[in-house]
C-alpha positions in Angstrom: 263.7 45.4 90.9 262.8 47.7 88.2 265.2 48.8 86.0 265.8 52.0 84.1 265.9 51.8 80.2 265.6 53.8 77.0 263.1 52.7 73.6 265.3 53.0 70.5 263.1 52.3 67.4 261.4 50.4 65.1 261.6 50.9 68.4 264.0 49.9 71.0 264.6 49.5 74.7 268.0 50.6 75.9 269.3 51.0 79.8 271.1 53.2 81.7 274.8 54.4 80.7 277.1 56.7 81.5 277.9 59.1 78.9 279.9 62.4 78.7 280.0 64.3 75.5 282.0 67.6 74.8 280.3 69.8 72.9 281.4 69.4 69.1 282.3 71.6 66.8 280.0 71.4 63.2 282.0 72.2 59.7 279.0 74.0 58.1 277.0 75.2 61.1 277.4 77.7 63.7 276.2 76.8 66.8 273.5 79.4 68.5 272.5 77.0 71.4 273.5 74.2 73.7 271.7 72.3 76.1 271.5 68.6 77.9 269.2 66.4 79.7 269.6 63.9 82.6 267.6 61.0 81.7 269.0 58.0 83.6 272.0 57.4 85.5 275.2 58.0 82.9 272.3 59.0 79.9 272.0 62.1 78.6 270.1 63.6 75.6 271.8 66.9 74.5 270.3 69.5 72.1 272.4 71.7 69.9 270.4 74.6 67.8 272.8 75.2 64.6 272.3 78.2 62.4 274.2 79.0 58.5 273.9 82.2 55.9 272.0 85.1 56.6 268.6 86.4 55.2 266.7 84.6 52.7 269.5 82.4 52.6 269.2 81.8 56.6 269.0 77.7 57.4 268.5 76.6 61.1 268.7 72.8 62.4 267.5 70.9 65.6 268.9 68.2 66.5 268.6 65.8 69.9 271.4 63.8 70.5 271.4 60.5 72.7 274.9 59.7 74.0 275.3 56.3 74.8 278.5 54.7 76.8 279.3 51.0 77.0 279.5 49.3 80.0 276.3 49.7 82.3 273.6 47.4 82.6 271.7 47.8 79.2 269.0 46.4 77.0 267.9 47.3 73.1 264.7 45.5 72.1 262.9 46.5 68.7 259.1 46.8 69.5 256.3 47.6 66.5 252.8 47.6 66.5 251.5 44.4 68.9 255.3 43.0 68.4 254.4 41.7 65.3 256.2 42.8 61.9 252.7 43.9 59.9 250.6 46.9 61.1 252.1 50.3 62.3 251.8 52.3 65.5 253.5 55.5 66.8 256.3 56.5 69.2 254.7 57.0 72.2 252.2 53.8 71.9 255.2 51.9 71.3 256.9 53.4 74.4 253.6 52.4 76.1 253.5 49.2 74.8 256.8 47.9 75.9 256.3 49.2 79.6 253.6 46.8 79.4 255.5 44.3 78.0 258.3 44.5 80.0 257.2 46.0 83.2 261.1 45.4 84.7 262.3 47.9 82.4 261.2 52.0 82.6 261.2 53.1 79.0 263.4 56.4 79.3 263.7 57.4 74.8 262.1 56.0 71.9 263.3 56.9 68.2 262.3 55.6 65.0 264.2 53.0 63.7 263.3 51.0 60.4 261.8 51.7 56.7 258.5 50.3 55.9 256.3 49.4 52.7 253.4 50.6 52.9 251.6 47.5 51.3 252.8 45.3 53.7 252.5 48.3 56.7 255.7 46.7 58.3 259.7 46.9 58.3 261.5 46.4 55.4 265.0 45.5 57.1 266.1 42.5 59.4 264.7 42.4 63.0 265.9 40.2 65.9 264.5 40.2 69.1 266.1 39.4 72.5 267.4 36.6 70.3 264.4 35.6 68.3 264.6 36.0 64.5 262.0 38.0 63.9 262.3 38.9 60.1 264.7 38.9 57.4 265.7 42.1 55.1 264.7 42.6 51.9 268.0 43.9 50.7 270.5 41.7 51.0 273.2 44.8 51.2 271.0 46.5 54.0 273.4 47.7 56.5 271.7 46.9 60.2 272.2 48.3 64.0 272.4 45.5 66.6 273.7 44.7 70.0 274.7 42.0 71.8 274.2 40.7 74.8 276.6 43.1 76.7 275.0 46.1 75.3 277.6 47.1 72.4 276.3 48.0 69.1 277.6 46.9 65.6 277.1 48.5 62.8 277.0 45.5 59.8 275.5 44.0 57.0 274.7 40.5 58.3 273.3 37.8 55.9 270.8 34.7 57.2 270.1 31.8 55.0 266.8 29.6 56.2 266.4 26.2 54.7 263.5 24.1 55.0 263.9 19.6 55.2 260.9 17.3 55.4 260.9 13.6 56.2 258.3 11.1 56.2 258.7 7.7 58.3 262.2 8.5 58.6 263.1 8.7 54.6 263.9 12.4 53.9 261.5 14.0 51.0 263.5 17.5 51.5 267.5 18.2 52.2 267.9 22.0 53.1 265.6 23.4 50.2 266.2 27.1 50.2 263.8 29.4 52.1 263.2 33.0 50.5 262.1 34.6 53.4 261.0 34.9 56.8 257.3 36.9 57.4 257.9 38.8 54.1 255.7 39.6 51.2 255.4 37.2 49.0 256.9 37.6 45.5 252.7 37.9 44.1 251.7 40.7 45.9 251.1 43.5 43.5 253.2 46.7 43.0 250.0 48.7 43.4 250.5 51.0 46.8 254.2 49.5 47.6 256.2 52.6 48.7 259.1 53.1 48.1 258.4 51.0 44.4 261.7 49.4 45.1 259.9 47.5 48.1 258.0 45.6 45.1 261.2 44.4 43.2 263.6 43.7 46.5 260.8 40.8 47.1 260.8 39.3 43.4 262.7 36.4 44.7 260.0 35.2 47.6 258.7 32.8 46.1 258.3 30.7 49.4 258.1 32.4 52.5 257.9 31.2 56.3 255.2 33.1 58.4 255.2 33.0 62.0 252.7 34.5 64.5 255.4 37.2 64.4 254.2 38.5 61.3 250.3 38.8 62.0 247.4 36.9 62.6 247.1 35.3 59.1 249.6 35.0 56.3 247.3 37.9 54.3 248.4 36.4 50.8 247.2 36.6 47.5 244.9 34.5 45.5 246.9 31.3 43.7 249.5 30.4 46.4 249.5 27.4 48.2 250.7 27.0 51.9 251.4 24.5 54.5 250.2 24.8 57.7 252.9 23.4 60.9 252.7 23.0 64.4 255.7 23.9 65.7 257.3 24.2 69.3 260.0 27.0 69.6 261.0 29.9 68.1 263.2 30.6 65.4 266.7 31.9 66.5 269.5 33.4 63.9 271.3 30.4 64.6 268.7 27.5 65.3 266.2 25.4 64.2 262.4 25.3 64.2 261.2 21.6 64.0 257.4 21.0 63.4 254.7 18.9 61.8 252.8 19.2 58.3 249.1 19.7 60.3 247.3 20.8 56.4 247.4 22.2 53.5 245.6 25.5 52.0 245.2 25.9 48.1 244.8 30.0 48.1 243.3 30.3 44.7 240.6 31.7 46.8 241.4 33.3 49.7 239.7 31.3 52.9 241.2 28.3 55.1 239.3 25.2 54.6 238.2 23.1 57.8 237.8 24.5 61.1 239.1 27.8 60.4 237.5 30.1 58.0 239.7 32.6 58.1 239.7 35.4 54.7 243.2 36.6 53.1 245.5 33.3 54.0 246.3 31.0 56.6 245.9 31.8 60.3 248.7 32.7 62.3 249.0 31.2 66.6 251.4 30.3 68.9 252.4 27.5 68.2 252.0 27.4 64.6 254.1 28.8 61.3 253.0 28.9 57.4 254.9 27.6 54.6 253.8 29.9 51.8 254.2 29.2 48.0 254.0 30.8 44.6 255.3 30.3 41.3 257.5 27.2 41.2 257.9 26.9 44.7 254.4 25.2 44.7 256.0 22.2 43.7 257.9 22.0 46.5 255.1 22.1 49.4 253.2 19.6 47.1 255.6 16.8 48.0 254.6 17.1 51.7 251.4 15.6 53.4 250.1 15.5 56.8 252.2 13.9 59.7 255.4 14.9 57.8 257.9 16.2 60.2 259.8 19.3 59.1 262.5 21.3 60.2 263.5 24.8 59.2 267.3 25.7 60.0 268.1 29.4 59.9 272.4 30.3 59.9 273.2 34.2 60.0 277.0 35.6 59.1 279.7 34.5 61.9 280.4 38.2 62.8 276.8 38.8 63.9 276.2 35.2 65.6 276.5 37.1 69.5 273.6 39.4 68.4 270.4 39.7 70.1 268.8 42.9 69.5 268.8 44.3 65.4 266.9 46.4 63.0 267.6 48.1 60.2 268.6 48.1 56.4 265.5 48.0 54.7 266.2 50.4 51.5 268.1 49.7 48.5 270.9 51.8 49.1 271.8 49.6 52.4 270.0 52.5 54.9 272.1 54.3 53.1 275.6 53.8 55.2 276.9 57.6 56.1 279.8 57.0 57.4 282.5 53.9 57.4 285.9 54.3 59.0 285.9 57.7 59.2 284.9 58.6 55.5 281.3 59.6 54.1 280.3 57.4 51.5 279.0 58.3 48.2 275.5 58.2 47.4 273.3 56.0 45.6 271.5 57.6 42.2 270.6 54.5 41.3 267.7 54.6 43.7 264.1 55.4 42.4 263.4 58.1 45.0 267.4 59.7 45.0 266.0 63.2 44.3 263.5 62.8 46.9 265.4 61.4 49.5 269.1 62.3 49.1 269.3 65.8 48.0 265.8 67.7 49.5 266.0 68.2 53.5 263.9 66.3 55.6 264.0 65.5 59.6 266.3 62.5 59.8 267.2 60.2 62.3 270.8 58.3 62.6 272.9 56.0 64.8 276.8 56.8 64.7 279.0 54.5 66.6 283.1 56.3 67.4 285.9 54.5 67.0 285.7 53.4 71.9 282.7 51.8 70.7 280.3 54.8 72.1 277.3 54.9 70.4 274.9 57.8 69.9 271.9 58.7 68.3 270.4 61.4 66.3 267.3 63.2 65.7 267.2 65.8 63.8 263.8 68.3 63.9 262.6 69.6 60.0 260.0 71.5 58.0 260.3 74.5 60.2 262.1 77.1 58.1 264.9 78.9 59.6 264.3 76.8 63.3 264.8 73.4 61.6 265.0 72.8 58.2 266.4 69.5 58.2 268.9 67.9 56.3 269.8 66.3 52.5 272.0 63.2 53.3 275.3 65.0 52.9 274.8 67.5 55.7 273.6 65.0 57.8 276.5 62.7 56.5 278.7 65.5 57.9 277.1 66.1 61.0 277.9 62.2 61.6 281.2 62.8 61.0 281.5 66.3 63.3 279.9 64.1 66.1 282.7 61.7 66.2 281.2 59.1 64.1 283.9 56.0 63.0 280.5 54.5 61.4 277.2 55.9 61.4 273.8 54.8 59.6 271.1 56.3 58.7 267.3 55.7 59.9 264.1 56.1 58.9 263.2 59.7 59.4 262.6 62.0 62.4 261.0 61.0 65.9 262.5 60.9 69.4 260.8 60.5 73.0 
């Protein structure tokens, strides 16, 4: 049987709902237009054309809205470029991509989902997939969307801890040593072309780093590391453990894998196989291994969050930012290197609001059209949120929707 679904975003896949919206009033906008769409069964996109002031001072805004109701048969699956958390790709190849993927599911609406670096070309927040820990955030305050396996979303700021123990003969040589990361940047990758420049301190502190073939198909690290290479069986779960073997090592003061493998810029990356990767001090640490030693890597994410299987989001400073929480917009973040940029100057945005039944919905909102759709600063879309219904509402990274 095929089933019906919808791509949400870095992207993700969601199914059919029910979902009935009355058409809301907006505080600052008049509305000029209304219309909906019938995607699925219970699923409908809706399109309200807003207008404010008159003449030179006349604003217009797009925006698409997905309503989402709880309780139908329903899936959420993040998808990037080749499922893998380096390299980027657009909308509608990632709507493509997942009906190949999953050819059980009809992808029915795409949207963008999570903030990139553009060093590493990949997510910046956490990402879980049908259950598979995928990557952790590099903010630890990131605010995140996820779902469980009924379908509802949260709306949360979840927090996974990965350690790493080794053992040789049976004598343990490592007791839950700290991990830094998982398929991250490592703390020596330059500032040079990181954007937003925040992206360069948030990974200061990954000074060892687990790669899986998740991330790509070598570690792509920098000259003076050190990393060992595992076989492993499994996947890593928020809540699990990844037990392997120490197969080699790889000194990466220059950049190419000794043996059978010449592989430039790190370690290569299979099923079946996962990276240690050091720098600084940590080196010390993956010098006590040798070959044959048999590892395992124990991940443990907040209580709240331990029934989600689908996530994505928080990877900016300022937690996403966080619009709305119980009803109230939050204030905004200054502090943040690109505040004038970002918080202030109207751009397309994109935003997940969940009310206070659980409902969720989604937003896109069009931009850089004057007077048609100029987009929005954070406060207007903050207030939108709220005019929508939103309890709780988050926002995205920018403008997309198929």
């Amino acid at each position: 049987m095929k089933y019906k679904s919808i791509l949400l975003a870095l992207l993700m896949l969601l199914s059919p709902l029910a979902a009935e919206a009355a058409v809301p009033r907006f505080a600052d906008w008049a509305l000029a237009d209304v219309g909906n769409q019938h995607l699925a069964d219970g699923l409908t996109l809706w399109t309200y054309a807003l207008r404010s002031g008159t003449g030179e001072n006349a604003l217009g805004q797009r925006l698409h809205v997905l309503e989402v109701a709880p309780g139908a048969n329903l899936q959420f699956l993040p998808v990037s470029h080749n499922l893998q958390v380096k390299g980027l790709q657009t909308v509608p190849e990632s709507m493509a991509l997942a009906a190949q993927r999953w050819p059980q599911w009809t992808p029915v609406a795409a949207i963008n989902g999570d903030f990139f670096d553009t060093t590493a070309g990949g997510a910046l927040g956490m990402t879980i997939r049908a259950g598979r820990l995928i990557q952790t955030g590099e903010f630890p305050e990131g605010w995140s969307l996820g779902f469980n396996a009924a379908g509802q979303a949260r709306l949360g700021q979840p927090q996974v801890r990965l350690t790493l123990s080794a053992a040789r003969d049976g004598a343990a040589i490592l007791t839950e040593h700290p991990i830094d990361a998982l398929n991250a940047l490592r703390a020596d990758i330059g500032r040079t072309g990181s954007a937003p420049q925040n992206a360069y301190d948030a990974r200061q502190d990954n000074r060892l780093v687990l790669y899986t073939a998740d991330w790509y198909h070598a570690t792509m690290t920098a000259d003076g590391g050190w990393e060992a290479a595992l076989a492993v069986s499994g996947h890593l779960t928020p809540n699990g453990e990844l037990r392997g073997t120490v197969r080699g090592f790889h000194d990466t003061e220059q950049v190419t894998v000794a043996g059978d493998a010449q592989i430039s810029q790190g370690t290569a990356l299979t099923d079946g196989s996962a990276v240690l990767s050091a720098t600084g001090e940590a080196i010390e640490v993956l010098r006590q291994l040798q070959p044959g030693d048999e590892v395992t890597i124990r991940s443990t994410i907040s209580a709240d969050w331990a029934d989600i299987e689908n996530c994505l989001g928080g990877g900016r400073p300022d937690g996403g930012p966080l619009l709305v929480l119980e009803g109230v917009i939050q204030p905004e973040h200054p502090e943040v290197d690109d505040y004038q940029y970002f918080y202030p100057s109207r751009h397309p945005r994109t935003a997940a609001g969940i009310r206070a039944d659980g409902r969720l919905f989604l937003l896109s909102a069009e931009g850089y059209r004057p007077g048609a759709a100029d987009g929005l600063s954070i406060a207007e879309l903050s207030q939108i949120m709220l005019d929508l219904g939103a309890r709780t509402a988050l926002n995205l990274e920018r403008q997309h929707f198929r």
